[in-house]
N, C-alpha and C positions, 0 to 999 in steps of 0.2 A: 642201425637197429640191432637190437641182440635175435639172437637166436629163436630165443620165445618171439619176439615180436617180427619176425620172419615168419611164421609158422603165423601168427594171426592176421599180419597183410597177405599172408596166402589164404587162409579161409574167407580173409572176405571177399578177395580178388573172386573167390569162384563162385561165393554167394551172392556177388552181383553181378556174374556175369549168367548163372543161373536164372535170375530173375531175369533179365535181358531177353535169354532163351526163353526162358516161357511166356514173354508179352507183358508182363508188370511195370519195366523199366524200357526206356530207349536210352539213356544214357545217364549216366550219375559216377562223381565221384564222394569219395568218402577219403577223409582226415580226421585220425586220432592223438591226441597228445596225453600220456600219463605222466604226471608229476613234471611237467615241460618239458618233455622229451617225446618226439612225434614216433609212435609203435605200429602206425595205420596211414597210410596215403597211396590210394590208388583208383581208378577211374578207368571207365570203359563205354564202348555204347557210341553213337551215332550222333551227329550234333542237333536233329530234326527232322520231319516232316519234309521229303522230296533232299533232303542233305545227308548223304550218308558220309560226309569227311568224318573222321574217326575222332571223336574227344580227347583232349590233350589236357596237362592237369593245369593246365592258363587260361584253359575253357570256361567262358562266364558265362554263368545263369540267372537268371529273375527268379529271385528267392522268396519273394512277395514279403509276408510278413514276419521271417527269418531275419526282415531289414529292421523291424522291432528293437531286436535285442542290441544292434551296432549303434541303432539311436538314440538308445538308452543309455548303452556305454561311455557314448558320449558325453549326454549330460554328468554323468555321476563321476566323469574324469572332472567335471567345471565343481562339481560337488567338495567331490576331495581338495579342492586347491580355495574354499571357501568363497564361492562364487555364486551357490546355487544351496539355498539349505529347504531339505523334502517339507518341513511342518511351514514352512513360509507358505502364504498366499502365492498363489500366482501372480495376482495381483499387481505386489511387490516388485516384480521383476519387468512385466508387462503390464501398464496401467489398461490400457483399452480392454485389456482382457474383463477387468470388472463388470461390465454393462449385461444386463438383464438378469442382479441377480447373485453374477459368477463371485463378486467381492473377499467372498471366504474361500472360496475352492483353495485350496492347499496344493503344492505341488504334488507330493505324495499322492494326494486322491485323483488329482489330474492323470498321473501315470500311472496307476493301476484303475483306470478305467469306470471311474466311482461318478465321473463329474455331467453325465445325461448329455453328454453331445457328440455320441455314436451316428447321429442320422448323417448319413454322403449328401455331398453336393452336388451337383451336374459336372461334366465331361470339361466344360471351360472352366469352370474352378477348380479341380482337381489339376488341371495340368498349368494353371499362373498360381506361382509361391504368395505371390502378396494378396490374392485374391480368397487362397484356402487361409492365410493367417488371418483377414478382415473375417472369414466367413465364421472361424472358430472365436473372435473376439465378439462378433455381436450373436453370436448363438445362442439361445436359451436352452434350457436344462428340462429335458424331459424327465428330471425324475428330483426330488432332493437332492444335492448332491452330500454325498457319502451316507446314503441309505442305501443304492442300491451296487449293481457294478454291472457292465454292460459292453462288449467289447466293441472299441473304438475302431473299428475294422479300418478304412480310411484317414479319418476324421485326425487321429495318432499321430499324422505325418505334421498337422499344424499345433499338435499340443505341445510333445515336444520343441518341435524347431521352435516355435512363440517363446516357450521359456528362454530356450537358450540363447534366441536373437535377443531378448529382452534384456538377458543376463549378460549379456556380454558386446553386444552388438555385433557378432559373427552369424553366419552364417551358418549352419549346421554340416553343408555340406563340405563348407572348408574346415570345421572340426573335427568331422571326421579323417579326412585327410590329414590334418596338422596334425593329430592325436592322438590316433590309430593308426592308419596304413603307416604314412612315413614312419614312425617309430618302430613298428612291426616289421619295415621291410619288405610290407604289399602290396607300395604303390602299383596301379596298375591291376591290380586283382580285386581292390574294393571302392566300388562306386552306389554312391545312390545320385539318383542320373546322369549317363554317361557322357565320355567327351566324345568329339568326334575322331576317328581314327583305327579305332580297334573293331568295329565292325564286324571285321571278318574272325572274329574271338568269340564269337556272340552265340550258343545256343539256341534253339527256336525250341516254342512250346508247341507239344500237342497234347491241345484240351482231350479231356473226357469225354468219353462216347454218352451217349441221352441216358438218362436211366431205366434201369432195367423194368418194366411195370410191373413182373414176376419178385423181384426183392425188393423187400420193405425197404421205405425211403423215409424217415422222418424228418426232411424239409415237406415231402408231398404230403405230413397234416397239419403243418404250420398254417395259421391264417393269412392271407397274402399281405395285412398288416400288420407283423407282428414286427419284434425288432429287427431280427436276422435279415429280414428284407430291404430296412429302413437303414444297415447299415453296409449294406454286400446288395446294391441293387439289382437285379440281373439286367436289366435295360442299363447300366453305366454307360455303355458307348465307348468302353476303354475296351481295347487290344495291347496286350502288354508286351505282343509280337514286335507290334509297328514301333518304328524310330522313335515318333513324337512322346510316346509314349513313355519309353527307354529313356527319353533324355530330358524329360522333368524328373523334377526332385521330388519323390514321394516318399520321404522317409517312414512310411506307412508300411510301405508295399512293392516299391522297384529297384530294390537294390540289386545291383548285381556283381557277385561272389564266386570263384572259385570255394571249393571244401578247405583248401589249404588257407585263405586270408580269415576266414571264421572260423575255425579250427584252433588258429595262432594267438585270434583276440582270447577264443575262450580258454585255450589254455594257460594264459596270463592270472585270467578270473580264478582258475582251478588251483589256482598256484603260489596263493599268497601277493595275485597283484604284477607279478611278472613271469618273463618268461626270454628265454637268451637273453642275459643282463639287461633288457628291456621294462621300467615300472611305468602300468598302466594307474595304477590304483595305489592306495596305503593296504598294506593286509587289515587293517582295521575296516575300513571301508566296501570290502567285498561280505560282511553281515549284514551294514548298514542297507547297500545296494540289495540285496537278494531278502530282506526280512521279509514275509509275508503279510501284507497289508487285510486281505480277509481272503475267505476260502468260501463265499458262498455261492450260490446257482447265478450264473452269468444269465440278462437275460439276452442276450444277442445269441449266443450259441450255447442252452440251455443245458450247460457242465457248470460242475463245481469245482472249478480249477482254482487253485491256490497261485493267488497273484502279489507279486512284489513289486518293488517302483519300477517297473516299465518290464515286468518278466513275466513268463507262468514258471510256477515252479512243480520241483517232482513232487509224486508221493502216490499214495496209491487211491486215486480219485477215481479214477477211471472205471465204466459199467464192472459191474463185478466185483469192485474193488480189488483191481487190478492196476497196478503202476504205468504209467506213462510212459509215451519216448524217452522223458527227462529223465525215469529210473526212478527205484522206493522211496528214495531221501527227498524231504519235502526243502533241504538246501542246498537242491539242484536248479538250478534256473537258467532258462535261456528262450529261444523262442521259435516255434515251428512256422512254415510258412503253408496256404493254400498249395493244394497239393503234392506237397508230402517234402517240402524240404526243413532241414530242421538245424539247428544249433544250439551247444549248453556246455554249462558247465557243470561239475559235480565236486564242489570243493572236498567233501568227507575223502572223497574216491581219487582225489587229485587228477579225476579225469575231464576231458574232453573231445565231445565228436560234432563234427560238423556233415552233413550228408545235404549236396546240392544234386538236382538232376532237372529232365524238361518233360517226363511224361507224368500230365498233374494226375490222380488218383481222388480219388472221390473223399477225403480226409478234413476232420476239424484240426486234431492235435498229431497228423502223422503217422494214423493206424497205418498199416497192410507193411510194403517190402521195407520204409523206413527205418520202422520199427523192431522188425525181422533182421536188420543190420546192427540196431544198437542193441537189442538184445544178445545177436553173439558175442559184439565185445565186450558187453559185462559180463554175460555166462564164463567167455574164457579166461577172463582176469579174474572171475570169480567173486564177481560184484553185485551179484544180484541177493 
């Protein structure tokens, strides 16, 4: 690292270690990459609840829906190599997938969230792969599909992987591996469902205390049927603590990441497609992937976030009209997770951060210390 970027992995080093002090954080690393070159890498904080061994930067985290954007990346690696094209039916790739209806869904609309089959399944489907991929094939469509857009909270882990098992007959999970880590050089730091062995690498979450009845809560005036509930049940019966849990493949929701293995993909994205002689993508193709499919009011988590094939992207959506984790540029994409973990990229800005940790915060898109990190490094690179 240069000089300047000595000076800005020391301001965050103390800005997260700040947070720590004051009770926002119990542990979090953070990895920056500008123009493919890492400016930012560093981590602090406790691994858990009753574990005070010290964070180490190999330390994995359940990043939940941060695992979004690595299973996107996937497909759109099968995309660039003409395997997967977004205006195709699903269909196409996956026949079963047609029934009740689905015949035209398009990929494109599938992964940006357009295609009404957000509702979760029970505890036993979510944890058997061929049971969430039946469940997402004979599903019907609560709404037209690409009328409306509704986040697929769960539901994501079988749209994806459908496609791309369809498309290829792989597995997603070993896609990601083939096509990511191993080329990247993070074997070992990015899993979506773990193996057995590394255990003692693992992070533990501690949930959010009840909410406060004294601050406004705007799930407490949701109806308790509306979508947000239909697709984030609170009755799941999933603990994302436990093993079993960890070691299904939820490409929805249970990835687990060090800042450094998402930090590396994204700054590939940032970067015209590569990064250490390493091509993820063609530069042509990091438009293609991150185009904004529609910007309108999601009805699962009632934002109007700007979504691309399998991303949210930046801009200034946010109350107030205010910029997002992602930053002002609306061709920034990447994807935050429950709780406050987050990853992107920012091609304009040639940047990239990834911020993994285990104390979840009450967050849709990574408000409160998240945010508070990736705004300093764009304030000091002078990106905002």
């Amino acid at each position: 690292m240069t000089t300047t970027e000595t000076a800005l992995n020391a301001k965050v080093h103390d800005l997260i270690n700040r947070q720590i002090a004051e009770g926002q954080q119990l542990a979090v690393q953070v990895c920056a990459y500008r123009h493919g070159e890492p400016i930012v890498d560093t981590w602090a904080g406790t691994f858990g609840p009753g574990d005070d061994r010290q964070v180490q930067a190999d330390t994995l985290f359940n990043s939940f829906s941060t695992t979004k954007g690595v299973a996107a990346t996937a497909l759109h690696i099968l995309a660039d190599r003409g395997l997967i094209e977004y205006e195709q039916p699903v269909a196409k790739y996956w026949p079963e997938f047609a029934a009740n209806g689905k015949e035209k869904i398009t990929v494109a609309q599938a992964m940006s969230h357009q295609a009404g089959l957000h509702a979760a399944p029970s505890r036993e489907v979510t944890l058997d792969w061929d049971a969430g991929i039946n469940f997402i094939a004979q599903g019907v469509p609560a709404w037209e599909p690409g009328t409306a857009t509704g986040y697929h909270a769960i539901t994501y882990a079988w749209v994806v992987g459908g496609i791309v098992q369809g498309a290829t007959g792989r597995h997603i999970k070993d896609v990601i591996q083939e096509e990511i880590a191993r080329p990247l050089g993070v074997e070992g730091e990015m899993y979506v469902g773990i193996p057995d062995g590394i255990e003692n690498r693992l992070a533990s979450l501690q949930t959010p205390p009840p909410a406060d009845p004294n601050v406004p809560n705007p799930l407490a005036l949701l109806p308790p049927d509306h979508d947000f509930f239909k697709a984030m049940p609170p009755d799941s019966g999933l603990n994302f603590n436990d093993m079993e849990v960890r070691k299904a493949c939820i490409p929805s929701a249970n990835g687990h990441f060090n800042a450094r293995s998402l930090a590396r993909m994204y700054a590939a994205l940032a970067n015209g497609g590569q990064v250490g002689g390493v091509r993820l993508v063609s530069k042509e193709r990091i438009g293609l992937m991150s185009a904004v499919q529609m910007d309108w009011v999601d009805r699962v988590i009632f934002m109007p976030i700007p979504k691309s094939i399998g991303f949210m992207n930046g801009g200034n959506w946010s109350p107030g009209g205010k910029a997002g984790v992602n930053g002002p540029r609306t061709t920034a994409f990447g994807h935050s997770g429950a709780g406050g973990s987050t990853a992107f990229a920012d091609p304009e800005a040639g940047l990239a951060i990834a911020v993994t940790l285990n104390k979840m915060q009450g967050t849709l898109q990574a408000e409160g210390p998240t945010y508070e990190v990736c705004q300093l490094i764009r304030e000091e690179l002078q990106l905002n």
